[in-house]
C-alpha positions as a printed Julia matrix, in Angstrom:
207×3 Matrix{Float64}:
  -1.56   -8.06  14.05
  -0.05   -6.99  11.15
  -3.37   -4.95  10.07
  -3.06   -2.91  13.76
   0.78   -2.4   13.08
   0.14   -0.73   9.94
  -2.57    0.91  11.12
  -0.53    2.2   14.1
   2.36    3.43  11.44
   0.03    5.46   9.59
  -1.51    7.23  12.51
   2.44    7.9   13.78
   2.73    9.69  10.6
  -0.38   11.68  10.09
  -0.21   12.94  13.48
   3.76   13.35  13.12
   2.92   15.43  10.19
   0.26   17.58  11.9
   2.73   18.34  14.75
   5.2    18.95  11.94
   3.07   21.15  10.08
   1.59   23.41  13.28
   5.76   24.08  14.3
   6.77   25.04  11.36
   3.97   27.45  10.7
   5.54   29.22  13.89
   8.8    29.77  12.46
  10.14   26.88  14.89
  13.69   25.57  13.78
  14.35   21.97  12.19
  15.05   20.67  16.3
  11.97   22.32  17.13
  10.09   20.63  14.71
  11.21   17.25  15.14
  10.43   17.81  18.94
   7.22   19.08  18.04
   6.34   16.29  15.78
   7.36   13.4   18.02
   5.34   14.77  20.74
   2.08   14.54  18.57
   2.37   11.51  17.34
   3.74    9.5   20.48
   2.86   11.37  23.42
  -0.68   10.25  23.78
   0.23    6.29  23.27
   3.38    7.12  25.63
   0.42    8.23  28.2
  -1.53    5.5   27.73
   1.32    2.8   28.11
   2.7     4.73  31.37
  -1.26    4.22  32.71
  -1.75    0.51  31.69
   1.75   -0.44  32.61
   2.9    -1.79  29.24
   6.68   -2.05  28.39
   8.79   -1.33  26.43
   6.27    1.75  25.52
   5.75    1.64  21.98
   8.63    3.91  20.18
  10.99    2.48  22.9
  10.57   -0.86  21.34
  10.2    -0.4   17.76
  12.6     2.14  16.4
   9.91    1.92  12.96
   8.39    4.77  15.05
  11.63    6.92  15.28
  12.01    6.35  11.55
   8.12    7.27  10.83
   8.69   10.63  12.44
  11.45   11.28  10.82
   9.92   10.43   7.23
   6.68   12.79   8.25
   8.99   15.92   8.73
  11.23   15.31   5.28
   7.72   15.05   3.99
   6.73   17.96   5.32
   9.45   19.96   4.61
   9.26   18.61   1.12
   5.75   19.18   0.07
   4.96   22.43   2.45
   5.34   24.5   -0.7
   2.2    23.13  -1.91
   0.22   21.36   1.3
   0.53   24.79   3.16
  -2.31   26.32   1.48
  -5.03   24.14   1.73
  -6.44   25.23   4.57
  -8.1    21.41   5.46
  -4.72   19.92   5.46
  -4.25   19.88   8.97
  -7.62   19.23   9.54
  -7.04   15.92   7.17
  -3.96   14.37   8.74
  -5.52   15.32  12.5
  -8.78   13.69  11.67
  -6.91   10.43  10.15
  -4.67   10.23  13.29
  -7.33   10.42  16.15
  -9.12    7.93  14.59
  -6.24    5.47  14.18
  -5.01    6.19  17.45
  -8.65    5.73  19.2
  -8.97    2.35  18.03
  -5.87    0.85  18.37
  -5.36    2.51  22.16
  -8.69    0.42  22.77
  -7.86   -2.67  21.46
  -4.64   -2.82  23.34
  -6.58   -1.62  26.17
  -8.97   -4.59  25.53
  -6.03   -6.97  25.33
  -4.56   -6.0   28.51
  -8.0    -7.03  29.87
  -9.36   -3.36  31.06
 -13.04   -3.04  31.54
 -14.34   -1.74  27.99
 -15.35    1.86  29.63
 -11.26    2.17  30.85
 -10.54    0.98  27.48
 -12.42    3.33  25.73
 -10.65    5.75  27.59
  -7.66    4.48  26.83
  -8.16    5.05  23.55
  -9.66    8.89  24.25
  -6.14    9.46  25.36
  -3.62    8.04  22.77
  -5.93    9.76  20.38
  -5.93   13.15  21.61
  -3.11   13.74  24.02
  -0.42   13.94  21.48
  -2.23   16.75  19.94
  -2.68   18.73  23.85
   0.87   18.9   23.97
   1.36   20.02  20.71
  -1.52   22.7   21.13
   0.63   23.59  24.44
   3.97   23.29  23.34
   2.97   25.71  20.61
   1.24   28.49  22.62
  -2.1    27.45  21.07
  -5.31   26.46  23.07
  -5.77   22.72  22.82
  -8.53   22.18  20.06
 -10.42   19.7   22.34
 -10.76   22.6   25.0
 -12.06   24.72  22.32
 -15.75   24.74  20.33
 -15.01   21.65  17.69
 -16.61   18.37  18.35
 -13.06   16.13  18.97
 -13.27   14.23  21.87
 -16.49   13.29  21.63
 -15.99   11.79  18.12
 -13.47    9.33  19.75
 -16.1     8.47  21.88
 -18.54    7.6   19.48
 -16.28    5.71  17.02
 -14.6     3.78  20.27
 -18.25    3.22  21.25
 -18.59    1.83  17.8
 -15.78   -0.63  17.65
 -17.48   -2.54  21.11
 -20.19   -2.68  19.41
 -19.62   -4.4   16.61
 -17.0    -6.15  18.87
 -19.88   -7.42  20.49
 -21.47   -9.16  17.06
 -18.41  -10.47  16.75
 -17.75   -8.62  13.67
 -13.86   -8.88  11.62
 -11.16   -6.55  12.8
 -11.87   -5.41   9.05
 -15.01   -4.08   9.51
 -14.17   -3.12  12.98
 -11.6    -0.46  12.2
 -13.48    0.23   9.09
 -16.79    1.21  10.46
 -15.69    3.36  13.3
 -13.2     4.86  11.49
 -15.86    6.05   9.21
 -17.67    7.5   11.99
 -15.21    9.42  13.83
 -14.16   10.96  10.3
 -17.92   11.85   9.56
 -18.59   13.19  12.99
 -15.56   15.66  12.41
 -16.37   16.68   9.05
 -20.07   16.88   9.59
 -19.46   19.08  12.98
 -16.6    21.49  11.32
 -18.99   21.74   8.33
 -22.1    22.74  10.13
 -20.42   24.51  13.06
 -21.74   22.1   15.66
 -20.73   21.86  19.21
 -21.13   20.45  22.14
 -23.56   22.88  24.86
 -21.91   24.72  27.07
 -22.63   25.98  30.99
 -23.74   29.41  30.77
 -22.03   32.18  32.92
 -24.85   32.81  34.58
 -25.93   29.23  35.75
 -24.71   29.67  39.26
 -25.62   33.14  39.25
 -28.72   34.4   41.59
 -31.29   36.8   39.58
């Protein structure tokens, strides 16, 4: 357990950074901020205890995750000077929070004995909802509505983890591994431009 939990604590801060990062690029106050930021890093495990019934919902019962956020914005607002310009920042402390967030919203989908599929789910949400209402919060379209393969790479990393869960592999190797692939899938589809296919406008459409 004490792997997951920090595990869990480092994807409440990458993600609490992102959010951090994305407000105050709009100009948004130190409140607005620190709204902004708690929303991205809790809101999709919030969703995902609310679904599955689980209580206290994580932050409620472990203040560590207050204190987290908090340490993310300082952070931010004390190395934005020279963070802000690389343009793959964001990119890096997004990529490092879905896939922390993927794999521990399945396993505690697993341990609350949800079919594998719901729990895969499960962990589709807590990795990318945080970052929807960010994207919305922030007048932005949310990035997994948009071109960039993001969803999907939760998919394939939570596919992953049963996988190996399967062979009975170490929790190790099992965070390890599909970690490693939902970072690769990310990097390899934002460096090659890949995306998913989309429904033409004129598939319904008679000739």
């Amino acid at each position: 357990m004490e792997l997951i939990y920090v595990l869990d604590i480092l994807g409440t801060f990458a993600f609490a950074t992102s959010g951090a990062l994305v407000a105050s690029d709009k100009k948004f106050d130190l409140f607005g901020v620190l709204i902004i930021a708690f929303v991205t890093a809790v809101g999709g495990g919030m969703l995902r205890d609310v679904l599955i019934n689980a209580h206290p919902i994580n932050w409620i019962g472990d203040l560590n995750y207050l204190y987290t956020i908090f340490a993310a914005v300082f952070f931010t607002f004390l190395f934005k000077s020279k963070i802000a310009y690389l343009s793959k920042t964001m990119f890096l402390f997004d990529t490092i929070g879905i896939s922390v967030f993927t794999l521990l919203g399945l396993e505690k989908g697993l341990a609350f004995n949800l079919h594998p599929i719901v729990a895969l789910i499960m962990g589709m949400i807590s990795a990318v909802f945080g970052g929807v209402l960010r994207d919305v919060l922030t007048n932005k379209i949310p990035l997994i509505f948009e071109k960039e393969i993001y969803a999907s790479a939760c998919l394939a990393g939570g596919i992953t983890y049963l996988v190996l869960n399967e062979f009975s592999a170490p929790q190790a190797v099992l965070f390890v591994v599909s970690t490693i692939v939902i970072v690769l899938i990310r990097v390899v589809s934002v460096r090659f431009e890949l995306e998913l296919p989309k429904i033409k406008d004129d598939l319904f459409t008679k000739k």
